[in-house]
N, C-alpha and C positions, 0 to 999 in steps of 0.2 A: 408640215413644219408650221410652228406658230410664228404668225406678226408678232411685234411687240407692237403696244398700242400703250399711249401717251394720250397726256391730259392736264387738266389744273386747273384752278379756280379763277374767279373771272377778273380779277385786281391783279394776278401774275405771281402773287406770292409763295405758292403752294404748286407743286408741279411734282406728277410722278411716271413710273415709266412701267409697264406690266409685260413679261416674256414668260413664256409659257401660254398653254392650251387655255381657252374661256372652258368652265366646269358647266355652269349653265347658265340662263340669259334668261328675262321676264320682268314684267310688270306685277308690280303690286297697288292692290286698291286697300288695304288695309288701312283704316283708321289713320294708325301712326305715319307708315307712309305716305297718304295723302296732305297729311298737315304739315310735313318737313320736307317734300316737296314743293309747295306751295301750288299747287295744279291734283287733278285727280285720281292720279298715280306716282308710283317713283319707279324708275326703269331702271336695274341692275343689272351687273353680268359679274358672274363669284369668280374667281380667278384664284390659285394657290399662293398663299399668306409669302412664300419664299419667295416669289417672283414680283414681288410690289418692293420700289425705291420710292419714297417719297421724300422730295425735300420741300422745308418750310415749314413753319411751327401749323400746328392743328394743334383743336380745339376737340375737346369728349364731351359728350355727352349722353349718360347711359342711364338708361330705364329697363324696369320689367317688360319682356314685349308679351307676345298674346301666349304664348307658351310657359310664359313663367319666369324663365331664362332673361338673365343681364342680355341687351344690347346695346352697342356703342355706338352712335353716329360720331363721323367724325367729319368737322368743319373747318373751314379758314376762321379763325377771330377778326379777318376785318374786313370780310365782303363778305360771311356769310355762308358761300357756299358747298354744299354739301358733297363731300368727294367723297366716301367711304363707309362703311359700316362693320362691327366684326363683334363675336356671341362667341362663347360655348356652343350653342348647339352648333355654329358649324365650325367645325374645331377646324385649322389651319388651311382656314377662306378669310380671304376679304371679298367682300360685295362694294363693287366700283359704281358710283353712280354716273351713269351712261350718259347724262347731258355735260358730264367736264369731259368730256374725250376731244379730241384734237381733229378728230375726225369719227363727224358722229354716225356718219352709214358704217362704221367695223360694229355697229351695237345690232344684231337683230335679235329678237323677240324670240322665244322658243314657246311661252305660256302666258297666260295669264292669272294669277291668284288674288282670292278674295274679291271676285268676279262679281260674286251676286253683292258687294258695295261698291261697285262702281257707281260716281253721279252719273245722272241723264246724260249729262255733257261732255263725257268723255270715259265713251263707252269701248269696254276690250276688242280688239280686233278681229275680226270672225275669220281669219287665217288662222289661228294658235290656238289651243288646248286653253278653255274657261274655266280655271277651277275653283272648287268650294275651298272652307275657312280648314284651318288645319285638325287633323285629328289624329297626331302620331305618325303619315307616312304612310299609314296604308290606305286599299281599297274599301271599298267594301265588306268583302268576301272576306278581309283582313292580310290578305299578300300585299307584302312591304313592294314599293313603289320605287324602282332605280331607272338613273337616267339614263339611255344610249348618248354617246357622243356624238352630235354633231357633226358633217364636214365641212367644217369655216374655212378652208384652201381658198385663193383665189381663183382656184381655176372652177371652182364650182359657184359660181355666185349665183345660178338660178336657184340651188336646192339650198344654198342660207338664206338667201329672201323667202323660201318657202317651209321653212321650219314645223312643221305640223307632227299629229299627238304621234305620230312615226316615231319622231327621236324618244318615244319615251318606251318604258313599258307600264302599261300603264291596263293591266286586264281590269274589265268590272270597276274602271276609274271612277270615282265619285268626288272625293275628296284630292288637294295639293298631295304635291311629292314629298318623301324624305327630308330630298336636300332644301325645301323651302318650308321654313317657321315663319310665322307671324313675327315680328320684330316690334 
């Protein structure tokens, strides 16, 4: 059964509440992510669009990201802080960003993308799957990339602190998964 996992930005304005299953969980070193982070990644976990309540006004703001595709951050207008993100390409997700959580160990790491731009200084975890920039979702070989689910229960807390390329399929992996675009 899923926690709901709560959160909100850092002035109090903005608070929301997520029930249901996390779809997947990871850092990104991409360009845009690194810069609206303001550190050398952003940490997300996508969670299904139906199960997000947010109250408090937010703030958009949408650009082309590396795919092409509209994305939307979405911020407080008066701290600032970045709670959310949501595209077309991932059609009814939001992507929660994992430092407004109310408790920030429910976030653990399943990958890493856009690996090879990480700075010196805050390099991907060498527990998680490091992946290249996007190219559609597949491998190599060209077989489309799907995630296995995760088991975030509590009663398993060693195998989600231990998240590895297991949760994924991921044959002949070269390149990021499906469910992560460039933003």
């Amino acid at each position: 059964m899923a926690q709901a996992l709560t959160g909100g930005c850092l002035c109090g304005a903005v608070r929301y509440k997520v029930s249901g299953d996390q779809i997947f969980s990871g850092r990104c070193y991409c360009n845009d992510c690194r810069k609206t982070s303001g550190t050398g990644h952003n940490a997300v976990l996508a969670v299904a669009e139906q199960g997000v309540s947010i109250t408090g006004k937010l703030t958009d703001y949408t650009k082309p990201g590396g795919s092409g595709q509209p994305f939307t951050r979405r911020f407080c207008p008066t701290c600032g802080s970045r709670i959310a993100g949501v595209g077309p390409a991932l059609p009814g997700m939001v992507l929660i960003t994992a430092s407004t959580l109310d408790d920030p160990e429910k976030f653990v790491s399943q990958m890493s993308v856009f690996a090879s731009r990480a700075p010196s200084w805050d390099r991907p975890p060498a527990d998680t799957p490091a992946l290249g920039p996007m190219t559609g979702g597949r491998s190599a070989a060209g077989a489309v990339v799907q995630p296995r689910p995760a088991d975030r229960s509590a009663n398993n807390a060693n195998a989600r602190r231990s998240a590895r390329a297991a949760d994924f399929s991921m044959p002949d992996m070269e390149f990021s998964p499906l469910f992560w675009l460039e933003f």
